[in-house]
Backbone as CSV, one residue per row, in Angstrom:
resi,resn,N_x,N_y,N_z,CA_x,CA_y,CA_z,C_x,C_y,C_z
1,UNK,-82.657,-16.679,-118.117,-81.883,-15.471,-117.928,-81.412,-15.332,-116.481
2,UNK,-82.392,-15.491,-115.512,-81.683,-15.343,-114.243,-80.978,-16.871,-113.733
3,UNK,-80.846,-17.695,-114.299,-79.641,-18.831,-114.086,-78.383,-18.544,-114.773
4,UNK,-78.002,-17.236,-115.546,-77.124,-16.863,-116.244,-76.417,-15.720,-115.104
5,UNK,-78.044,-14.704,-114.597,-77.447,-14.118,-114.204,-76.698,-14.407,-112.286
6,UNK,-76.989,-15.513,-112.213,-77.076,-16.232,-110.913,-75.063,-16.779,-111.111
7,UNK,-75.557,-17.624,-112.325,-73.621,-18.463,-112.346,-72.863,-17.322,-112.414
8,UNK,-73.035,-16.310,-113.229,-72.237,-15.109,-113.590,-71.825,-14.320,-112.420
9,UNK,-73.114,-14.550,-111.369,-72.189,-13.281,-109.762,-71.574,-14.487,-109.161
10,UNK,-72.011,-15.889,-109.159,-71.606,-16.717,-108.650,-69.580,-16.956,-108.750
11,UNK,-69.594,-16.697,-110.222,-68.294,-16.467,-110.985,-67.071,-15.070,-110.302
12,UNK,-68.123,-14.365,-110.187,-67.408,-13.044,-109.982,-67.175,-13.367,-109.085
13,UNK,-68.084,-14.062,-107.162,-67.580,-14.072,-106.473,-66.455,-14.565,-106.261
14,UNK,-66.371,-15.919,-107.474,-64.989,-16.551,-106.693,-63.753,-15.855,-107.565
15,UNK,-63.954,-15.096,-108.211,-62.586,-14.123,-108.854,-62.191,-13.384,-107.790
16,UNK,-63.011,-12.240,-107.294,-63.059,-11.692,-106.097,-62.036,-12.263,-105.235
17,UNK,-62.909,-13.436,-104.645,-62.203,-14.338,-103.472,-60.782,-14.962,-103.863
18,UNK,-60.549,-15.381,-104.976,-59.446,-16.046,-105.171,-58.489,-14.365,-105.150
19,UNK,-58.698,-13.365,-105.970,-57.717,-12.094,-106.038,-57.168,-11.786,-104.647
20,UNK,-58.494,-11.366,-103.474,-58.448,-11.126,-102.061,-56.936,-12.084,-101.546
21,UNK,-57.195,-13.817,-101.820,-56.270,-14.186,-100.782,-54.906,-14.571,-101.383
22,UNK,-54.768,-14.290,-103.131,-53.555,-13.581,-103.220,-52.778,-12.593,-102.839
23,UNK,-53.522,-11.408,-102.719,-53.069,-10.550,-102.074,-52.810,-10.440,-100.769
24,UNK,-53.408,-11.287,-100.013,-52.833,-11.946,-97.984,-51.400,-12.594,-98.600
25,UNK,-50.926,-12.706,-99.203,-49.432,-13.658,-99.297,-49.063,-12.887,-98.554
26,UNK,-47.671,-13.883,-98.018,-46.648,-12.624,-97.289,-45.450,-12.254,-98.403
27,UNK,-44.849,-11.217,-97.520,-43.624,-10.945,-98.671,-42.749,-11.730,-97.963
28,UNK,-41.840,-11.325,-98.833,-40.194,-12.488,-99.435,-39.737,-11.788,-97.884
29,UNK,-39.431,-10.634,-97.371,-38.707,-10.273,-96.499,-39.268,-10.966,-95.382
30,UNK,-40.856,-11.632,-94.993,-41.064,-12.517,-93.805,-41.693,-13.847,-94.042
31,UNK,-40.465,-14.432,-94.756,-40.633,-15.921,-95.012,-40.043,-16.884,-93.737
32,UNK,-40.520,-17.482,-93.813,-40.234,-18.310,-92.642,-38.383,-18.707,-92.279
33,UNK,-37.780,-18.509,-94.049,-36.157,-18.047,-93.754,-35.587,-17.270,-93.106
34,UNK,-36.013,-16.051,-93.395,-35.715,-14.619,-93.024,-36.216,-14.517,-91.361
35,UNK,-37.539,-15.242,-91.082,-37.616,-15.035,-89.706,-36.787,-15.948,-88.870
36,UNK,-36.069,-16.697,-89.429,-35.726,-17.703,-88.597,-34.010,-17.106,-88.085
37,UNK,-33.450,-16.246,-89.302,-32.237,-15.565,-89.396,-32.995,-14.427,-88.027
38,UNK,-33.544,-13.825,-88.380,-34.353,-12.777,-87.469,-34.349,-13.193,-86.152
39,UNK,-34.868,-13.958,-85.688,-35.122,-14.762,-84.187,-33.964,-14.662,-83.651
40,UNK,-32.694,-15.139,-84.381,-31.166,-14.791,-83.659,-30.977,-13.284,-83.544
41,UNK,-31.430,-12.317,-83.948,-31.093,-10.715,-83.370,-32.249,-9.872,-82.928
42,UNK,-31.659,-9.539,-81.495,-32.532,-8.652,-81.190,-33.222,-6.973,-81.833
43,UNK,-34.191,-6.610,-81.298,-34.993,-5.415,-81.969,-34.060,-4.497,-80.979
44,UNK,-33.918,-3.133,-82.056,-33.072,-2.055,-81.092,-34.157,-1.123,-80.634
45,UNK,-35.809,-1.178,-81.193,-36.568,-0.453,-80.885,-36.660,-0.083,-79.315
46,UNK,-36.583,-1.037,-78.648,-37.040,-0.916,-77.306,-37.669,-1.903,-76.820
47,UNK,-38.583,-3.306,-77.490,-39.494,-3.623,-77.575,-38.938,-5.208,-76.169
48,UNK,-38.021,-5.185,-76.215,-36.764,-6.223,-75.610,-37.423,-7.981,-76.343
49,UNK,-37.622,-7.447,-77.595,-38.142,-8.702,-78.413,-37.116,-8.849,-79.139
50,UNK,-37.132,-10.633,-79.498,-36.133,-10.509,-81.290,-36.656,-10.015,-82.353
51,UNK,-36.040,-9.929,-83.248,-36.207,-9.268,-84.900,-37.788,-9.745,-85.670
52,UNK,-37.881,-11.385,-84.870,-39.327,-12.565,-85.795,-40.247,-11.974,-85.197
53,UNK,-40.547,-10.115,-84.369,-41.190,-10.614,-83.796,-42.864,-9.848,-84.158
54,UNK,-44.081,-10.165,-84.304,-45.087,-10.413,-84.967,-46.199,-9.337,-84.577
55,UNK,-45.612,-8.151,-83.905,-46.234,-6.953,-83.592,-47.028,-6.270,-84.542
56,UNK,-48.313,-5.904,-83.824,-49.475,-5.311,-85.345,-49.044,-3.636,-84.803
57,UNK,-49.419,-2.870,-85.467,-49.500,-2.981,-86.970,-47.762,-3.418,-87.707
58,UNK,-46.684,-3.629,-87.020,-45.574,-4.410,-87.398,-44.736,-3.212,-87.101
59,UNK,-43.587,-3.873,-86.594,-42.313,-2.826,-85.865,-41.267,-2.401,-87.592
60,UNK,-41.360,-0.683,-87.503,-40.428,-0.347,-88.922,-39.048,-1.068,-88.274
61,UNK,-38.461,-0.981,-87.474,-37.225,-1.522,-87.232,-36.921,-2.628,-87.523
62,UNK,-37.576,-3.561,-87.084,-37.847,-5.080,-87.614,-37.838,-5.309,-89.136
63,UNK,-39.461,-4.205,-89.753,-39.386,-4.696,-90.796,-37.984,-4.356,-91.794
64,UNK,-37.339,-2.938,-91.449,-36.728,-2.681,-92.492,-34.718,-3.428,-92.033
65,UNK,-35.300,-4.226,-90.695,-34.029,-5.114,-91.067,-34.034,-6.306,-91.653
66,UNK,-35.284,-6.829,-91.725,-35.819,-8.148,-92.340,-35.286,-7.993,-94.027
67,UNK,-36.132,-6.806,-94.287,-35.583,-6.096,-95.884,-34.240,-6.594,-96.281
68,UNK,-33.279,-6.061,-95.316,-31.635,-5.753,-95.562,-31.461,-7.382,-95.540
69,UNK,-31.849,-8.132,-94.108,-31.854,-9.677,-94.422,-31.933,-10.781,-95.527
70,UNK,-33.241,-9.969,-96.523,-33.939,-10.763,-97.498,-32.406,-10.231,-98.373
71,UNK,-32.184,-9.140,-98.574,-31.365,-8.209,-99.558,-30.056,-8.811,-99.849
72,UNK,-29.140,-9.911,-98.179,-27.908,-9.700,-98.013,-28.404,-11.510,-98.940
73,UNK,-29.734,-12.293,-98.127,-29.543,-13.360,-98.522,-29.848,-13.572,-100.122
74,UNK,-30.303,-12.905,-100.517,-30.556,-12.749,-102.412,-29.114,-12.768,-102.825
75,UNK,-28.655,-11.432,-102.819,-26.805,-11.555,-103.069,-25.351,-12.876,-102.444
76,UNK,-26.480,-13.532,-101.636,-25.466,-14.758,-101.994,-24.839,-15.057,-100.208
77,UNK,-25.457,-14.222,-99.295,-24.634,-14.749,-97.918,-25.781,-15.573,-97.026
78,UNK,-24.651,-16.259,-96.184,-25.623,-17.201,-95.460,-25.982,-16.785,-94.181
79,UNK,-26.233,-17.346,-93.862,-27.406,-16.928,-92.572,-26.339,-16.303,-91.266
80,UNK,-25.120,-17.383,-91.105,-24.107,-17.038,-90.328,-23.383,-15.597,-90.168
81,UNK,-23.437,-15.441,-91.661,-22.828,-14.614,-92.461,-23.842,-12.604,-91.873
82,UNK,-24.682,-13.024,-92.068,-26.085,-12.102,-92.058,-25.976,-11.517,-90.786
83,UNK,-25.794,-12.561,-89.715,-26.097,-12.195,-88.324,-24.735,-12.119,-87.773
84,UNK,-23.698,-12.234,-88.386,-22.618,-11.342,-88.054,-22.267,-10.283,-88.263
85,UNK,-22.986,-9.590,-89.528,-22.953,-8.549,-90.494,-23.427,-7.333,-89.114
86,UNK,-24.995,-7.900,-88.797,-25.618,-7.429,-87.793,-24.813,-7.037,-86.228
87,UNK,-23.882,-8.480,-85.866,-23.515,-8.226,-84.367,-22.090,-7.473,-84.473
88,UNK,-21.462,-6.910,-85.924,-20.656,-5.995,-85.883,-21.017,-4.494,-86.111
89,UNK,-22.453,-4.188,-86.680,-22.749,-3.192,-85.786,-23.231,-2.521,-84.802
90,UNK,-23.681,-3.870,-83.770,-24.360,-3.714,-82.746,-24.195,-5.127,-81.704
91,UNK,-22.883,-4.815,-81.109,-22.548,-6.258,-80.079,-23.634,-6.679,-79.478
92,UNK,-24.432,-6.286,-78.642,-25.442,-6.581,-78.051,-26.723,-7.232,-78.905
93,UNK,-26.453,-7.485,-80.117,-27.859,-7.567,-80.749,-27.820,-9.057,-81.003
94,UNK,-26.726,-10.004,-80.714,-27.453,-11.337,-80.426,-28.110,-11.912,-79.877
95,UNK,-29.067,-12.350,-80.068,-30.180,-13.662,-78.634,-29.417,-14.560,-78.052
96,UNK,-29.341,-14.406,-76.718,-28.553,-15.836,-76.324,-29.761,-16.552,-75.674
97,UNK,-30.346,-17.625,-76.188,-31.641,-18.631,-75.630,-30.618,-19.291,-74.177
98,UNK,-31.964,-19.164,-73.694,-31.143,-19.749,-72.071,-30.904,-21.392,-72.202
99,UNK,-29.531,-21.596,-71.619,-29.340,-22.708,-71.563,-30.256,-23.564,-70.894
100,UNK,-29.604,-24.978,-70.321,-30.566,-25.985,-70.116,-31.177,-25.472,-68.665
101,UNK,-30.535,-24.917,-67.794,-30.729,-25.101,-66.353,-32.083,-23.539,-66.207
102,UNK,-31.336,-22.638,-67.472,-33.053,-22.203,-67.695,-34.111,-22.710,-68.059
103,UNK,-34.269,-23.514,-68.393,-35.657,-24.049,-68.916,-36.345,-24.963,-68.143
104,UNK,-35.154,-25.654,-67.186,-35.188,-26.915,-66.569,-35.880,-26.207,-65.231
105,UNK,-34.899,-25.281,-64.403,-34.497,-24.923,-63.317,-36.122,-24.660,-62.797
106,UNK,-36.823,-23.964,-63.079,-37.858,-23.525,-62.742,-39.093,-24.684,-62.178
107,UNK,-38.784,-25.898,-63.365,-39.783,-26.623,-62.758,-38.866,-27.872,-61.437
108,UNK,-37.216,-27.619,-61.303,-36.440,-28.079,-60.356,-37.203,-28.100,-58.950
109,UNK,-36.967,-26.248,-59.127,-37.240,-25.514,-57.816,-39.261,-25.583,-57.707
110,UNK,-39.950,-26.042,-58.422,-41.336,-26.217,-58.231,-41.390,-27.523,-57.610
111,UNK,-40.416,-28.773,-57.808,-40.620,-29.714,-57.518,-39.859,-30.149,-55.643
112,UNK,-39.144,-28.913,-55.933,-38.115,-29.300,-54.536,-39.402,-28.447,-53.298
113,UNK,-39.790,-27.441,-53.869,-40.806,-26.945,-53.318,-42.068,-28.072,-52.476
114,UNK,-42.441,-28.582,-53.827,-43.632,-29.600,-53.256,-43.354,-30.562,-52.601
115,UNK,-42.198,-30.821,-52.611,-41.732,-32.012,-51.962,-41.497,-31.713,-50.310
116,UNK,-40.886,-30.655,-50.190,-40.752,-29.757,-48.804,-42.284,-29.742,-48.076
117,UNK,-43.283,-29.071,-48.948,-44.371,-29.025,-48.373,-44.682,-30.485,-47.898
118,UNK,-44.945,-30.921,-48.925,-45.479,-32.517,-47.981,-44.737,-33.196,-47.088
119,UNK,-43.831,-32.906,-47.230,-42.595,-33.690,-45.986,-43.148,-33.005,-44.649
120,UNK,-43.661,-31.675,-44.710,-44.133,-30.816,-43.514,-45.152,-31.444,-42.679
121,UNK,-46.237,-31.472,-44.118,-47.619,-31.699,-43.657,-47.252,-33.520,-43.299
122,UNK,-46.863,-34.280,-43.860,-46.496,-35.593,-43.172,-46.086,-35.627,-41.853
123,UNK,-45.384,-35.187,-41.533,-44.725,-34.152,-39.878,-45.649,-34.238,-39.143
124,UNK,-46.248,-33.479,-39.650,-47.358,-33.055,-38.247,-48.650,-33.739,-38.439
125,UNK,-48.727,-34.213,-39.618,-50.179,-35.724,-39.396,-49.729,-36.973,-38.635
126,UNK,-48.619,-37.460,-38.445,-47.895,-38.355,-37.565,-47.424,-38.065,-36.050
127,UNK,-47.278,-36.473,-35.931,-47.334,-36.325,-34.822,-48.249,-36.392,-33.896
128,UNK,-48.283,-36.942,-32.449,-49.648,-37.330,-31.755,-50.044,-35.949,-30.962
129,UNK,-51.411,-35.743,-31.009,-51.860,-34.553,-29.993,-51.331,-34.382,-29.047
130,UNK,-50.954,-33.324,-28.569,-50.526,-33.231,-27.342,-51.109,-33.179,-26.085
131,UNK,-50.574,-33.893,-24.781,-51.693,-34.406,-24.051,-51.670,-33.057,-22.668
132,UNK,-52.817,-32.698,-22.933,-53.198,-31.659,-22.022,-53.308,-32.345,-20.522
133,UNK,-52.817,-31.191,-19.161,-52.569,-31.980,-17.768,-54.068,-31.632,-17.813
134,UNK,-54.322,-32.420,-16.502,-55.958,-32.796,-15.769,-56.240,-31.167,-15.516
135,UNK,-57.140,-30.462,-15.094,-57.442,-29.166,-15.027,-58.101,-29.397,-13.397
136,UNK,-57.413,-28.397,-12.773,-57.697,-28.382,-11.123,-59.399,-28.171,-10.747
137,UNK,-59.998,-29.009,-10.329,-61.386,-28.832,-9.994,-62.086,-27.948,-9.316
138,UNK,-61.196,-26.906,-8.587,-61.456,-25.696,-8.036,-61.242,-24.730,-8.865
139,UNK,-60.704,-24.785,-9.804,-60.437,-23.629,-10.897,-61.779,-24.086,-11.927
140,UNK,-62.275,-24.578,-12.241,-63.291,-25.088,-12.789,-64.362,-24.927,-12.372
141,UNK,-64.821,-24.831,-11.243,-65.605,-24.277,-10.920,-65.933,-22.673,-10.889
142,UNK,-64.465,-22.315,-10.267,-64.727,-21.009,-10.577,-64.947,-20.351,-11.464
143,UNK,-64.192,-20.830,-12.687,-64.879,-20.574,-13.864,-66.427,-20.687,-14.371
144,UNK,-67.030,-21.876,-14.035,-68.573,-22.271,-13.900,-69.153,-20.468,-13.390
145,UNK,-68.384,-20.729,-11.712,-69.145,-19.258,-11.074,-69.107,-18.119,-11.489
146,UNK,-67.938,-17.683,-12.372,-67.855,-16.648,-12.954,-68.746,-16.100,-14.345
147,UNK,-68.785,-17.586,-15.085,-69.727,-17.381,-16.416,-71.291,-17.273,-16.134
148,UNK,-71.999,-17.726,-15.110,-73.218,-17.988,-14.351,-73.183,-16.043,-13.750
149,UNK,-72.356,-15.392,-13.517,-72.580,-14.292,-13.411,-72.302,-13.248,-14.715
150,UNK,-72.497,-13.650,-15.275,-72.380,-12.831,-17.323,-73.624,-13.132,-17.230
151,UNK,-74.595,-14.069,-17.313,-75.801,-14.280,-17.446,-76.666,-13.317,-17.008
């Protein structure tokens, strides 16, 4: 009896578990399509993010343009189509990804940087000490006589 009643919760658990991570699916409106249409327009919330973008507990603006997204691409338009729909009622709401000299530029100017530095420090490890004149032997002493009276 209790090997019956053992397989039987054993059973339930995995009904349980299998129901649970059906219900984690995502919906149709943030499929990896829809976010990818998304990523090209910006959020008007404020957030200065694009549309894909993955805020808890989740931005209504986002979600309920994702909606209209999933909505326009069910009825038959393409993606081009979608995010023009979008930048005619709101010019500003395209992403423009920075070109090359953004992405590049930063590690340009890191490299022109390091290169400057060591050219410096090479400089002055090659340069020879500078040669101090002989120090007058009467001034030296006096100094002697003067520190001998701090004592």
């Amino acid at each position: 009896m209790s090997r019956l009643k053992i397989s039987f919760k054993i059973g339930l658990l995995i009904a349980v578990v299998a129901a649970i991570s059906l219900a984690q699916s995502t919906s149709e409106y943030d499929s990896h399509e829809i976010n990818a249409i998304a990523a090209k327009l910006k959020c008007n919330c404020g957030c200065n993010q694009n549309m894909a973008c993955n805020m808890q507990p989740g931005c209504p603006v986002c979600k309920a343009a994702k909606i209209r997204m999933y909505n326009m691409r069910t009825s038959g338009k393409t993606d081009d189509e979608i995010v023009d729909s979008f930048v005619a009622e709101r010019p500003d709401a395209r992403v423009i990804p920075p070109g090359y000299m953004g992405v590049v530029g930063p590690y340009i100017a890191l490299a022109a940087g390091l290169g400057l530095v060591l050219l410096v420090i090479r400089k002055y490890m090659n340069k020879p000490a500078p040669v101090l004149p002989d120090a007058d032997p009467a001034v030296l002493a006096q100094i002697e006589k003067d520190l001998d009276k701090l004592d």
